[in-house]
Each structure stands twice: as C-alpha cells, then as structure tokens.
KOLLODO-102022 format. One record per residue: residue number from 1; residue in one letter; x, y, z of N, C-alpha, C, O in turn. Coordinates in Angstrom, 3 decimals. Layout:
N
+-----+------+----------+----------+----------+----------+----------+----------+----------+----------+----------+----------+----------+----------+
: seq : type :   n.east :  n.north :     n.up :  ca.east : ca.north :    ca.up :   c.east :  c.north :     c.up :   o.east :  o.north :     o.up :
+-----+------+----------+----------+----------+----------+----------+----------+----------+----------+----------+----------+----------+----------+
: NUM :    A :        X :        Y :        Z :        X :        Y :        Z :        X :        Y :        Z :        X :        Y :        Z :
...
+-----+------+----------+----------+----------+----------+----------+----------+----------+----------+----------+----------+----------+----------+
! end
This chain:
83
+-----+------+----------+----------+----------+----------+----------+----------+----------+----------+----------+----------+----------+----------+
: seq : type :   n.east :  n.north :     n.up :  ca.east : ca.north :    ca.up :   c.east :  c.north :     c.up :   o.east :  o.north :     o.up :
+-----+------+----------+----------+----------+----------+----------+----------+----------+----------+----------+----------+----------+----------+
:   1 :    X : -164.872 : -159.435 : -171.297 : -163.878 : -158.887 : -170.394 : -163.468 : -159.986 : -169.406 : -164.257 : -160.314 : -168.519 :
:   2 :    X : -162.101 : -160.646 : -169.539 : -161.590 : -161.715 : -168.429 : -161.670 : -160.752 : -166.898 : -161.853 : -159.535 : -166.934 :
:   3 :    X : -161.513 : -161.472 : -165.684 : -161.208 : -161.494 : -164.579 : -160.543 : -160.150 : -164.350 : -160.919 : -159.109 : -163.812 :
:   4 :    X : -159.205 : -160.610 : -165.061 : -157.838 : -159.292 : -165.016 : -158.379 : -158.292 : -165.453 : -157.660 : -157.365 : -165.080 :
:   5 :    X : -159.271 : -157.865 : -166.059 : -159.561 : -156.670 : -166.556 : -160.446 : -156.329 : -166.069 : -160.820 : -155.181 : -166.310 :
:   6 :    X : -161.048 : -156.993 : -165.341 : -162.909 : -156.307 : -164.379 : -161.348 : -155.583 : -163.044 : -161.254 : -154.422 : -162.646 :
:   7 :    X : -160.480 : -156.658 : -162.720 : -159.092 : -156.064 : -161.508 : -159.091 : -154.953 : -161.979 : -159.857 : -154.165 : -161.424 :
:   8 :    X : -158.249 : -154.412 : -163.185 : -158.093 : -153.374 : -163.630 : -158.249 : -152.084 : -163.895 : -157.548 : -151.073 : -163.870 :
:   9 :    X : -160.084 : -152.564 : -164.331 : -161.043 : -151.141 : -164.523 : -161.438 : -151.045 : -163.241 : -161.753 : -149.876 : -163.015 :
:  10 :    X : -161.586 : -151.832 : -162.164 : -162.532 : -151.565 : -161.280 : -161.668 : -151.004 : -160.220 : -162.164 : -150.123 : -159.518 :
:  11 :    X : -160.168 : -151.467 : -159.945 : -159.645 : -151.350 : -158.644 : -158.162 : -150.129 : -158.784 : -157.515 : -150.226 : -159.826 :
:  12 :    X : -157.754 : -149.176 : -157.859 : -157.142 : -148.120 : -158.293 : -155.370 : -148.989 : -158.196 : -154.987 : -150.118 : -157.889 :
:  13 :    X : -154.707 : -147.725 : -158.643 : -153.248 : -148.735 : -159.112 : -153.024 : -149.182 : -157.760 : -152.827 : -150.392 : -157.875 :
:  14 :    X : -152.956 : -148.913 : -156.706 : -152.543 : -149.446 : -155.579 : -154.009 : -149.494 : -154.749 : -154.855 : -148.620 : -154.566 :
:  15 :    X : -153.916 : -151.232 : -154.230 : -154.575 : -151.099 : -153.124 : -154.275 : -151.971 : -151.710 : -153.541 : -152.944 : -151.533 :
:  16 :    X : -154.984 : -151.364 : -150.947 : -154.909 : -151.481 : -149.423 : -155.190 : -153.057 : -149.251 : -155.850 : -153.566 : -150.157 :
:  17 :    X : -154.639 : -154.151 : -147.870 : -155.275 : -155.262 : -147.441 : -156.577 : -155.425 : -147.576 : -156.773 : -156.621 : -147.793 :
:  18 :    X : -157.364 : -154.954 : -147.563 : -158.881 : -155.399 : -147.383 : -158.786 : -154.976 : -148.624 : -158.154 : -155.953 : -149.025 :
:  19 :    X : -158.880 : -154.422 : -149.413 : -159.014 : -154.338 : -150.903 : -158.617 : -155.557 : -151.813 : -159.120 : -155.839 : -152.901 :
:  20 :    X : -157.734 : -156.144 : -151.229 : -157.011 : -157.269 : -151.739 : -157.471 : -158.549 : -151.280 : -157.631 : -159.573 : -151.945 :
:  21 :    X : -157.701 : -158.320 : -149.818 : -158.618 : -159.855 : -149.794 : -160.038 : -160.233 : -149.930 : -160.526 : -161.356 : -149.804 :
:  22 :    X : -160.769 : -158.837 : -150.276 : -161.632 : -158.504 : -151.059 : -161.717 : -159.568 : -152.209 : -162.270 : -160.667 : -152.183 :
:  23 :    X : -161.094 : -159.018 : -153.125 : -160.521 : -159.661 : -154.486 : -160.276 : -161.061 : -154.633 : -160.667 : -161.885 : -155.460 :
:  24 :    X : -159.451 : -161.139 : -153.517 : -158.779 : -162.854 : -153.759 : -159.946 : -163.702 : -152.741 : -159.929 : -164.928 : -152.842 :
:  25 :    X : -160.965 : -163.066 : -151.755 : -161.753 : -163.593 : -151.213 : -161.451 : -164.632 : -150.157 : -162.176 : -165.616 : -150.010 :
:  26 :    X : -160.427 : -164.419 : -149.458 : -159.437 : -164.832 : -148.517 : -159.664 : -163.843 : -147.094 : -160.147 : -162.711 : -147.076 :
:  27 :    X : -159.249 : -164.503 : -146.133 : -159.209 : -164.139 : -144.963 : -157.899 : -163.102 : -144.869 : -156.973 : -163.020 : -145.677 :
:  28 :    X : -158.136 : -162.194 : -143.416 : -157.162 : -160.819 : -143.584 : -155.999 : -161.636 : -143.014 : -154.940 : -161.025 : -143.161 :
:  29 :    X : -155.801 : -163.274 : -142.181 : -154.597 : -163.310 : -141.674 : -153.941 : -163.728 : -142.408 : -152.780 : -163.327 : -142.335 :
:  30 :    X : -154.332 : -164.958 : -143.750 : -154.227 : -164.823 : -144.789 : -153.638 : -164.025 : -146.041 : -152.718 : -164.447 : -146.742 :
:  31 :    X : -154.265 : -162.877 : -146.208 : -153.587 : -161.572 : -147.436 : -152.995 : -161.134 : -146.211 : -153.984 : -160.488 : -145.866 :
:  32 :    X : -151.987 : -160.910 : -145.034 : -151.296 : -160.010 : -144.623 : -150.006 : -161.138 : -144.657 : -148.877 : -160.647 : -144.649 :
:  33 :    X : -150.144 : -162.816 : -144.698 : -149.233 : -163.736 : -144.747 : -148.931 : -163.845 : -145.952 : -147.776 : -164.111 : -146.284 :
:  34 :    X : -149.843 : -163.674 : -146.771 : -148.887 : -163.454 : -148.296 : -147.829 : -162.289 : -148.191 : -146.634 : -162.376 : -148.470 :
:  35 :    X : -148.556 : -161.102 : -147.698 : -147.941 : -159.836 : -148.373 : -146.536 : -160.154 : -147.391 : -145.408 : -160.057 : -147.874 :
:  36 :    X : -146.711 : -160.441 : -146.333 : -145.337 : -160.502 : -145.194 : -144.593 : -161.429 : -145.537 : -143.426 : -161.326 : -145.159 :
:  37 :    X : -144.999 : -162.749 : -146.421 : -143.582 : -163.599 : -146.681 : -143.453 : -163.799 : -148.430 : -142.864 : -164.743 : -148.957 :
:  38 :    X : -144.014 : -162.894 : -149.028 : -143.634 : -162.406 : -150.252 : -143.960 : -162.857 : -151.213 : -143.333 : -162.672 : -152.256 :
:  39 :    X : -145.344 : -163.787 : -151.116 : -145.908 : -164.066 : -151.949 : -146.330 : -163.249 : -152.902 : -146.247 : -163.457 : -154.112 :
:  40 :    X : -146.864 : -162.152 : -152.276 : -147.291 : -160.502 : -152.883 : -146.482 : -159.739 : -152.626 : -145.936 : -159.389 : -151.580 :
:  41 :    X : -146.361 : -159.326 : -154.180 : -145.310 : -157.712 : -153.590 : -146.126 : -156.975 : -152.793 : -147.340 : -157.178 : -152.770 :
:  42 :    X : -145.405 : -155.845 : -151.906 : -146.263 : -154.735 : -151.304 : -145.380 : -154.346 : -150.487 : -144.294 : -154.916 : -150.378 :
:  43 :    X : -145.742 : -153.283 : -149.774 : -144.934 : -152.434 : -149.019 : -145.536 : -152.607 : -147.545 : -146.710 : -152.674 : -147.180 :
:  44 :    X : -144.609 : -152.645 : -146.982 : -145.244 : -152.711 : -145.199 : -144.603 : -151.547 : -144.204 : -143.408 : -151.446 : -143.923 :
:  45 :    X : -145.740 : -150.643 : -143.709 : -145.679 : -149.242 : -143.224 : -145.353 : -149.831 : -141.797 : -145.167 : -151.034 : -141.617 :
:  46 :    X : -145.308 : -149.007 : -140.931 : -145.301 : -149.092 : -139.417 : -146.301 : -148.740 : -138.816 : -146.346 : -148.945 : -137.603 :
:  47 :    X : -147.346 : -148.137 : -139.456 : -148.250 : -147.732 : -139.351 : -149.171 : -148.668 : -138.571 : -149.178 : -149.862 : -138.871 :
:  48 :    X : -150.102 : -148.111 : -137.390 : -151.462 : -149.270 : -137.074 : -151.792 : -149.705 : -137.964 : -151.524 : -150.852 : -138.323 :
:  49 :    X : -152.852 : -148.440 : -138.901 : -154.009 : -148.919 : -139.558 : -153.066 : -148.716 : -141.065 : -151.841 : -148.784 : -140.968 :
:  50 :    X : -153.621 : -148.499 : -142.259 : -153.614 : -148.777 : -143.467 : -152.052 : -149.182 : -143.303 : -151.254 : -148.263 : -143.486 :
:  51 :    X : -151.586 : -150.319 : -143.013 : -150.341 : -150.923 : -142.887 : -149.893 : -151.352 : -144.272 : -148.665 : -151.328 : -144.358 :
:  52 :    X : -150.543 : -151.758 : -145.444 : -150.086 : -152.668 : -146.381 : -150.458 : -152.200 : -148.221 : -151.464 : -152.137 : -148.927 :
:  53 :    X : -149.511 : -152.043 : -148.324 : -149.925 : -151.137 : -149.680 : -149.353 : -151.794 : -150.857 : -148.147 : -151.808 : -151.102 :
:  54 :    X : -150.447 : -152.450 : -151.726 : -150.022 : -153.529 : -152.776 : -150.439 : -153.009 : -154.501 : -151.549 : -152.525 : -154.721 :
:  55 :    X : -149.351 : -153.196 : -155.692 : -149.415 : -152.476 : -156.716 : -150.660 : -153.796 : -157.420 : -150.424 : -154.992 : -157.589 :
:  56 :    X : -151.740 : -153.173 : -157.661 : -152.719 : -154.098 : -158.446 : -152.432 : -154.675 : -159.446 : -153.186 : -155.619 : -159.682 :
:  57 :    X : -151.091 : -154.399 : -160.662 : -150.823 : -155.454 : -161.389 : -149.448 : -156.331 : -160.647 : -148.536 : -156.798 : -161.328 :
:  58 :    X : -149.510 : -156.428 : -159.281 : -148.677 : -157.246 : -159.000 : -149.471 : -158.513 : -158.080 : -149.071 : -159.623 : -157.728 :
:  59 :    X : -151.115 : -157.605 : -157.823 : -152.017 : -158.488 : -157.442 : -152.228 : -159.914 : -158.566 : -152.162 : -161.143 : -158.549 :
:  60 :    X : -152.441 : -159.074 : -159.251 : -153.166 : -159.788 : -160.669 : -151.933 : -160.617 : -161.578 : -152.210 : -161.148 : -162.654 :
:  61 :    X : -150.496 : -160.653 : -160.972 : -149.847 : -161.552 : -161.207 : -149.536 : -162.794 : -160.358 : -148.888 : -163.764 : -160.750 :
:  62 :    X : -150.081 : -162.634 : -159.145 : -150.355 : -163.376 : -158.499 : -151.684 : -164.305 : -158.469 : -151.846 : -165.299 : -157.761 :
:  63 :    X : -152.545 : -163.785 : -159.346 : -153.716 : -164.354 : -159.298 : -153.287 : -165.564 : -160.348 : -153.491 : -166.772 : -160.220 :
:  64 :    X : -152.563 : -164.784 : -161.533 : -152.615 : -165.778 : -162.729 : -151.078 : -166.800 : -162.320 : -150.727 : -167.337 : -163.371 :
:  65 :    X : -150.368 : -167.090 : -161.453 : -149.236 : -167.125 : -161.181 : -149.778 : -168.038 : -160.186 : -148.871 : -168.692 : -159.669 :
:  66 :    X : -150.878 : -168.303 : -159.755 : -151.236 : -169.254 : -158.220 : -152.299 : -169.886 : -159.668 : -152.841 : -170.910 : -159.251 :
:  67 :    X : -152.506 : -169.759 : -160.363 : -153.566 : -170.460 : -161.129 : -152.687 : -171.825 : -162.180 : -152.822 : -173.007 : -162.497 :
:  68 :    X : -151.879 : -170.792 : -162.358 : -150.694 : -171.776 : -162.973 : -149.609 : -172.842 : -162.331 : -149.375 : -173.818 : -163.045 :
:  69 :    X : -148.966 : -172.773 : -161.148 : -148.377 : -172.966 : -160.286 : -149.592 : -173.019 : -159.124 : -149.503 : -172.042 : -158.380 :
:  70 :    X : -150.539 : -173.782 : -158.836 : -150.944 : -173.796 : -157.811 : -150.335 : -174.394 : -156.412 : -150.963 : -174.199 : -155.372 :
:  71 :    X : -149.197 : -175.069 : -156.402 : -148.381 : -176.141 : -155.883 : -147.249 : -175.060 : -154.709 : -146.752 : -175.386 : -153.631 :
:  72 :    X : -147.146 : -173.713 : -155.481 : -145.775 : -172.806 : -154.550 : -146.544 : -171.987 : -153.803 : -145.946 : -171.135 : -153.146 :
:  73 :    X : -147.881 : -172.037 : -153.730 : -148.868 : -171.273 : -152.622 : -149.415 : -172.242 : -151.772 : -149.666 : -171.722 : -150.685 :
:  74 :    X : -149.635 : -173.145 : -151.797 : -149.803 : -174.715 : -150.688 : -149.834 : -174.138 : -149.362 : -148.912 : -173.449 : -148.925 :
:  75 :    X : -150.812 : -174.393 : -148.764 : -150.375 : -174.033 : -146.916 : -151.160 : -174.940 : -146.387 : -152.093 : -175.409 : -147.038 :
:  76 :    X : -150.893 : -175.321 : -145.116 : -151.376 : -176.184 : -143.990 : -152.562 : -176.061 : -144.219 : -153.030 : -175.031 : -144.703 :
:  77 :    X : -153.223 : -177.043 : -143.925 : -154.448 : -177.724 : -143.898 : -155.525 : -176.712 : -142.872 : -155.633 : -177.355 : -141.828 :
:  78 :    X : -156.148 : -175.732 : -142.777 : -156.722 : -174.964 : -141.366 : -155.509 : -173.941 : -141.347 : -155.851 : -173.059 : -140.560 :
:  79 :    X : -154.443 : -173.697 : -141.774 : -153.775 : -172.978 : -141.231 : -154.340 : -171.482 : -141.014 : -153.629 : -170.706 : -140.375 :
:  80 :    X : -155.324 : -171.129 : -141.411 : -155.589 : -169.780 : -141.710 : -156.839 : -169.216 : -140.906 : -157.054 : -168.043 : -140.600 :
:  81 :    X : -158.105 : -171.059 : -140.466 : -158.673 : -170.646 : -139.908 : -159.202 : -170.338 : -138.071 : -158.353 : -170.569 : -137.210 :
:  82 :    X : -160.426 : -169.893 : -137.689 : -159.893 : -169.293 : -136.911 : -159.542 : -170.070 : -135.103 : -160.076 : -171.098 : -134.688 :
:  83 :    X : -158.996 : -169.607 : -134.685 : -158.099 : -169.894 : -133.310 : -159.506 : -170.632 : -132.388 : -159.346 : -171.034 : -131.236 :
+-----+------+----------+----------+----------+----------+----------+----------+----------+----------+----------+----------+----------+----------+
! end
C-alpha cells in the first residue's frame, strides 16, 4: 500500500487544518499559507475555529505535485519558523 492510499483509507473525504498538517507534518502557519495562497485547494470559513476545510484527494495531489515539481513550493529560508 503506497503513501496515497494509507491518505485515503485512513483520512475522511474532507479534512480540517490540523488534519492536514498532521499529514504533511508541517507547521499550522505553514498549512494555513498554503491553503490561503492556493497552493491547496480548500475552502476558507469566517469562522474562529474549524476555519479551513480541504478535499483529501486534493491534499494528496499536492503531495505528489510538490514531489514532482519541488521548485513551485520553494519558500524563504526560516520563513515559517517561529517569531
């Protein structure tokens, strides 16, 4: 069973930010800067809390899509860590 398919069986069709940087094993300012400049599809609520709602095979095209193209996800050197 590859990667994409442990995503698959294990995680429901949509999931939440922390579900996602869970997965990609990334920091939350991080998976909320993907999802906000569109690296990741997803939907952004107005909501406080569960703000960010992402379709898991659009996760998992991003996984294989930054594996291939590692060069169009590039960010600053520290940019992510903390203040």
């Amino acid at each position: 069973m590859t990667d994409y398919e442990i995503i698959i069986h294990k995680y429901p069709a949509y999931v939440n930010l922390e579900q996602m940087r869970t997965i990609l094993h990334i920091c939350r300012r991080k998976a909320a800067w993907l999802v906000q400049n569109g690296f990741i599809k997803g939907s952004i609520s107005n909501k406080q809390t569960h703000q960010y709602c992402i379709k898991r095979d659009d996760l998992v095209y991003y996984i294989k899509d930054s594996e291939l193209h590692p060069e169009k996800y590039i960010t600053l050197h520290a940019e992510f860590s903390a203040k």
